[in-house]
C-alpha positions in Angstrom: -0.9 12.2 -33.0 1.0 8.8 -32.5 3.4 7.8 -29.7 5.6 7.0 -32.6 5.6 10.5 -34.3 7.2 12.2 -31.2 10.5 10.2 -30.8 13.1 12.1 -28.3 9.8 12.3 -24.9 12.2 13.2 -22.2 11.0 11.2 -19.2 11.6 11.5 -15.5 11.8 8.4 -13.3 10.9 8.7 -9.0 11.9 5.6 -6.9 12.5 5.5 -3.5 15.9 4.1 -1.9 15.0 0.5 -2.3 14.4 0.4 -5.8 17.4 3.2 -6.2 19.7 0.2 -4.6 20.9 2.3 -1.9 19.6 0.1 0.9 16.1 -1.5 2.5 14.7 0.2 6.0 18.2 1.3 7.5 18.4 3.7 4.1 14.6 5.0 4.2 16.1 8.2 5.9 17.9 8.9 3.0 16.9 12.5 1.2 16.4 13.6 -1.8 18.8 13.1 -4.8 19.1 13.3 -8.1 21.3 10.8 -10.7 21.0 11.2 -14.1 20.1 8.7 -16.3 17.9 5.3 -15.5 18.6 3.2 -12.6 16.9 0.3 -11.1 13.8 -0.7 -12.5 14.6 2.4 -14.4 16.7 0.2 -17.0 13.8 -2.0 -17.5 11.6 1.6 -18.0 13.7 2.8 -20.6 13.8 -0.5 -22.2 10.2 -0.7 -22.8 9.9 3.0 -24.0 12.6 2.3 -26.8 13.7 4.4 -29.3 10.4 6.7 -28.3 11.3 8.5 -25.4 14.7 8.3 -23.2 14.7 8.6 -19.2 16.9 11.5 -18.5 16.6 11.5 -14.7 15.9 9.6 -11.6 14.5 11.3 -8.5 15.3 9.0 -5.4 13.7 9.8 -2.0 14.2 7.5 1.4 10.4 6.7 2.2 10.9 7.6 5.6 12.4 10.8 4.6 9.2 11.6 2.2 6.7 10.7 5.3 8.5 12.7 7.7 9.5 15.9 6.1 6.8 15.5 3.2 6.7 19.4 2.5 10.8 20.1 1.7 10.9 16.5 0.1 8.3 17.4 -2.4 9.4 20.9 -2.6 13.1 19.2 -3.3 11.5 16.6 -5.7 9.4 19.3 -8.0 12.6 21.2 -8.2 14.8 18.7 -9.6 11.9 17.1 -12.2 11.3 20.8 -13.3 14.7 20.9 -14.0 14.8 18.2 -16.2 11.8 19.5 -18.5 10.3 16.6 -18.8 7.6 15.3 -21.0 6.4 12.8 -18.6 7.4 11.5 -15.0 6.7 8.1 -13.9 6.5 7.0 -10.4 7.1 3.7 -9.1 5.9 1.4 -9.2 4.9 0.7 -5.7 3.1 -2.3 -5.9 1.2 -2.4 -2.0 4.2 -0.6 -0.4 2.4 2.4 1.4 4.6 4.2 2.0 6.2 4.6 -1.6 2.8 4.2 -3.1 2.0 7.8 -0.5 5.0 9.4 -2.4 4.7 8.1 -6.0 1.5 9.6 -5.4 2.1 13.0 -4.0 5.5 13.2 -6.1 3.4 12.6 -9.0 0.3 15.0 -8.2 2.7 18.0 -7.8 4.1 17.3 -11.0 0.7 16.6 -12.9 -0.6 19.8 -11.3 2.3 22.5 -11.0 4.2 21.4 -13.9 1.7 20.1 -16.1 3.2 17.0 -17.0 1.2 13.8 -17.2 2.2 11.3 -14.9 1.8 7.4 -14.7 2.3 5.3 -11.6 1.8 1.4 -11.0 -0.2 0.3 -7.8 -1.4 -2.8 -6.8 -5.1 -2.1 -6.0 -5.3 -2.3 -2.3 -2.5 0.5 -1.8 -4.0 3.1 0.4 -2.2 5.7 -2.1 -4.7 4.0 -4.7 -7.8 6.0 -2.8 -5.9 9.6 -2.6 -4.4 10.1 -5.6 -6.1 8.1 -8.5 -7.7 11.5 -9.7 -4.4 13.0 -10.6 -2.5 10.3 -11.4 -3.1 7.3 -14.5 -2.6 4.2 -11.9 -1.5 0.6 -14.1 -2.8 -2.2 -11.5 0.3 -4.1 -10.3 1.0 -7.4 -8.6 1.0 -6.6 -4.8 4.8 -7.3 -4.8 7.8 -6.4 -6.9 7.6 -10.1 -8.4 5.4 -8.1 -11.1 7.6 -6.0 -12.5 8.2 -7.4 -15.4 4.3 -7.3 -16.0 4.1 -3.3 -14.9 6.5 -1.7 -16.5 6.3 -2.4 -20.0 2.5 -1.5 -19.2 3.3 2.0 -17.4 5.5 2.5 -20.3 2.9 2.3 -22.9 0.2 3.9 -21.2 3.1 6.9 -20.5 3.7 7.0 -24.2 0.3 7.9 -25.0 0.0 10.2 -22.6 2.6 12.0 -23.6 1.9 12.0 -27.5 -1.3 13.8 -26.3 -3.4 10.9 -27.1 -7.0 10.7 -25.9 -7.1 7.7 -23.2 -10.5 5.5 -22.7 -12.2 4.5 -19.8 -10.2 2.8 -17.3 -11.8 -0.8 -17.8 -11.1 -0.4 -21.5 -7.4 1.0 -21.1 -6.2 -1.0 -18.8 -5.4 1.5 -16.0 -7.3 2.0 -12.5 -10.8 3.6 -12.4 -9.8 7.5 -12.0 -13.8 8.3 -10.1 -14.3 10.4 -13.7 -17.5 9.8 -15.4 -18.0 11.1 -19.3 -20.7 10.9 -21.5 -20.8 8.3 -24.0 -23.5 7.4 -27.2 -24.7 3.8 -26.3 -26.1 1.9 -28.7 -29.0 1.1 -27.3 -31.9 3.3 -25.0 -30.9 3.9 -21.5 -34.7 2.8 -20.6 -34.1 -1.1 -22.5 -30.7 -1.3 -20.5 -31.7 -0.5 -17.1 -34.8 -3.2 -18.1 -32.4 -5.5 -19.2 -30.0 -5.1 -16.5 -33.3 -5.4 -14.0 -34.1 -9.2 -15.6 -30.8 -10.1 -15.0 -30.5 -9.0 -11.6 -34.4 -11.3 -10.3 -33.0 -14.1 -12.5 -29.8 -14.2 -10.7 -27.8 -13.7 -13.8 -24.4 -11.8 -14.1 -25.1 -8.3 -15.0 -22.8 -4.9 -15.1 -24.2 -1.6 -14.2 -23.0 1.5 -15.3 -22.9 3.5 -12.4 -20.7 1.2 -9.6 -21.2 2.9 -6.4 -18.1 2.8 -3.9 -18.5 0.1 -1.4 -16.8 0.8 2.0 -16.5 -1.9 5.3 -18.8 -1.4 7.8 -18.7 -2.9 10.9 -20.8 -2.9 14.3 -18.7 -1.6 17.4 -19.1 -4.3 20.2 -20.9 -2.9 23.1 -18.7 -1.7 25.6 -17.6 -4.1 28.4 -19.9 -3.8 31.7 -16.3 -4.6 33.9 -12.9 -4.7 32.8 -12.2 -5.4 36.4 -13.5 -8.9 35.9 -12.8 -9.2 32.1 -10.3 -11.4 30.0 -8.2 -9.4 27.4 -6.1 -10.4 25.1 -3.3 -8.5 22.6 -3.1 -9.4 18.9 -0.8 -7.7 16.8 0.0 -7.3 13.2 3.1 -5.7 13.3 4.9 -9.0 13.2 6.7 -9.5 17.1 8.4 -12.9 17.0 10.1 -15.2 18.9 13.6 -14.8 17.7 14.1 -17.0 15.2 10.6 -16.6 13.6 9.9 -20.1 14.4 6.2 -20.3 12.6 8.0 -18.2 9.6 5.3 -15.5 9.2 6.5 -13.4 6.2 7.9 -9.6 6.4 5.0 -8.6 4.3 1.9 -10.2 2.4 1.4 -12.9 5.3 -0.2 -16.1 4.4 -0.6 -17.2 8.4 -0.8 -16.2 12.0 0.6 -17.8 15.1 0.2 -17.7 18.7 2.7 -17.8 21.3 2.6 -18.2 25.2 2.6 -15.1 27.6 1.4 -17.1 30.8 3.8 -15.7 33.7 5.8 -12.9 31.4 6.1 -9.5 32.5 7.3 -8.3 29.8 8.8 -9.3 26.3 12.7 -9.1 26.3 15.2 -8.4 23.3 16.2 -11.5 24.1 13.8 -13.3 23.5 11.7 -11.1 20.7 12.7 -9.3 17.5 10.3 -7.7 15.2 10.4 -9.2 11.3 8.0 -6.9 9.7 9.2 -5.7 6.5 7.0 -1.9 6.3 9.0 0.0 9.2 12.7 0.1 10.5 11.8 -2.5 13.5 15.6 -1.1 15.2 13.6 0.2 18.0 11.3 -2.6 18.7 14.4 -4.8 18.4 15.7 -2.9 21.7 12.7 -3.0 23.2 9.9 -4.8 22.2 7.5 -3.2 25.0 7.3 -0.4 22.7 4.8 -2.8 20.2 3.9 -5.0 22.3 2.6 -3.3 26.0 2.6 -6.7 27.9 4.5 -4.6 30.8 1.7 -2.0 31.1 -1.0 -4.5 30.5 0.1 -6.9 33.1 0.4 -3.5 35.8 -3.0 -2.6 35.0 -3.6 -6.8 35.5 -2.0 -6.5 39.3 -4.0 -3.1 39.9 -7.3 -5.1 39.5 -8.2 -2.6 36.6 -8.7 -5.8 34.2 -9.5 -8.7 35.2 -7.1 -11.3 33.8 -4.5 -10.9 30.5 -4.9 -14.1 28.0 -2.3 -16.5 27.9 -1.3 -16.0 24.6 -0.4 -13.6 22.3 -1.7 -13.9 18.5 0.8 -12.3 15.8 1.1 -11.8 11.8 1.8 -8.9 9.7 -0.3 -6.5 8.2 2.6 -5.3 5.5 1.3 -5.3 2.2 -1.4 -8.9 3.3 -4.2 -8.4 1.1 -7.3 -6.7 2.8 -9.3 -10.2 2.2 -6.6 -12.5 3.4 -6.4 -10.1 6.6 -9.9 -10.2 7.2 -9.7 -14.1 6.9 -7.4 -13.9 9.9 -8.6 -11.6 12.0 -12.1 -13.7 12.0 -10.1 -17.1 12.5 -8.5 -15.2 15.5 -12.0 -13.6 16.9 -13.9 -17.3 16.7 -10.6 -19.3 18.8 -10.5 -16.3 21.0 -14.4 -16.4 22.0 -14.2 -19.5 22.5 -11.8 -19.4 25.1 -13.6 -16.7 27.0 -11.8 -13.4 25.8 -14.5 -10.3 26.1 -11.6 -7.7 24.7 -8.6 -7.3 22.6 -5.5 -5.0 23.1 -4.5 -4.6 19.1 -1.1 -2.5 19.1 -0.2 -1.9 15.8 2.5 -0.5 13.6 
């Protein structure tokens, strides 16, 4: 059966209170409600589902709300999509937003699994919600930022449509969505023994080759040996969670950083409001803002400094922001920070993070 033989699909849209236009961190408290109708990137949903399918609600849920009381939230959340009887809910999308991405995911596997509705969600790749809940939820890769919206939702929308008709979905390569971790059986149309052959010549003659079974492929990396004498050794704090001289003078972004910066701690005790504000974009930073000790422990560090327990704290401290900064881009930095901080004579890093 078609998408277009089952006109009238009554659909179910979650955002969280960003994309609900209720506010940015100062709203992510805010519980959960319901608003009938589309809203937000909602209008742009029910746009691309047309005359097949209509959004009928729009569950909205603070992200710091979902995070902290995840059990009543999602409790809350089921309620009101039951309610609505849909035919399918779609989540997000959340682009590299953890949080959201957490409860798109867990909003949607409730659904998928106690209402038996299909869900679709859109994720940029790198989303730690990506990981936890591709099994129970069709995932449409997305831009890492909302700048791809235009590009998600008309193909969240689609991908919905089908799923909702009851149409039989293809592999994830094929379809367009991410890889699920299903495997199903398949007639090739050649021998399994001349394609593993094959794929063996092109692997010794160094040409591109595809196998059919991609193994997951996780970071590993050696722990440094432990240091023989903090008492004599330089240490040094890097953070990612984006603690600025006010001002932002280097302009390191509130999320998907592009740089790093250092800035002089010789002869601080401590890192005032004054001086300091936090611009990451991922948390409220209200508290840091009063006191930025609470991110950034130069206070402690430099007691434990005057007690002899380390040797000496590094002169500078090494900032960026870890919101939504691609996991290669990060890497990039965090070995650009290791090699200037070895060469200086640092044996340990303090990384306080958000």
């Amino acid at each position: 059966m078609s998408a277009e033989a089952e006109p009238g699909l009554r659909v179910v849209h979650y955002l969280n209170q960003f994309f609900a236009g209720i506010g940015a961190e100062e709203a992510a408290g805010h519980g959960v409600e319901v608003r009938s109708g589309p809203l937000g990137p909602g209008l742009a949903l029910q746009q691309a589902l047309g005359q097949h399918a209509r959004v009928v609600a729009t569950v909205i849920c603070g992200d710091n709300f979902f995070a902290e009381h995840q059990e009543a939230a999602l409790a809350q959340a089921l309620a009101a999509i039951a309610d609505a009887r849909p035919d399918l809910v779609v989540c997000g999308p959340a682009f590299n937003a953890g949080r959201y991405g957490l409860a798109c995911g867990a909003v949607g596997q409730a659904a998928a699994q106690h209402l038996g509705v299909p869900v679709v969600s859109g994720m940029h790749p790198e989303n730690p919600a990506v990981e936890a809940y591709r099994r129970f939820v069709y995932l449409v890769p997305t831009a890492a930022s909302a700048v791809g919206m235009g590009q998600a939702i008309p193909k969240m929308a689609a991908l919905g449509l089908r799923l909702a008709a009851g149409e039989s979905i293809g592999p994830a390569e094929a379809e367009g969505y991410l890889p699920r971790g299903f495997r199903r059986n398949a007639r090739a149309e050649d021998l399994g023994a001349r394609r593993a052959v094959r794929m063996l010549l092109q692997k010794v003659r160094g040409e591109a080759y595809r196998t059919e079974t991609p193994l997951p492929s996780f970071d590993r990396g050696t722990p440094a040996e432990p240091l023989p004498d903090l008492a004599s050794a330089t240490i040094a704090i890097v953070t990612e969670g984006g603690l600025v001289p006010r001002g932002n003078p280097d302009r390191i972004e509130t999320h998907a950083a592009t740089h790093w910066a250092r800035y002089p701690i010789a002869g601080l005790s401590a890192l005032s409001h004054e001086a300091y504000e936090c611009v990451h974009g991922g948390f409220n930073p209200a508290h840091v803002n009063e006191d930025p000790s609470r991110l950034v422990p130069l206070d402690v560090l430099r007691a434990l400094e005057a007690q002899g327990r380390i040797g000496k704290l590094y002169d500078y401290l090494y900032v960026t922001v870890g919101n939504a900064t691609p996991v290669a881009r990060a890497r990039t930095f965090g070995r650009e920070i290791a090699e200037e901080l070895k060469a200086a004579g640092v044996q340990a890093v303090v990384l306080p993070a958000t």
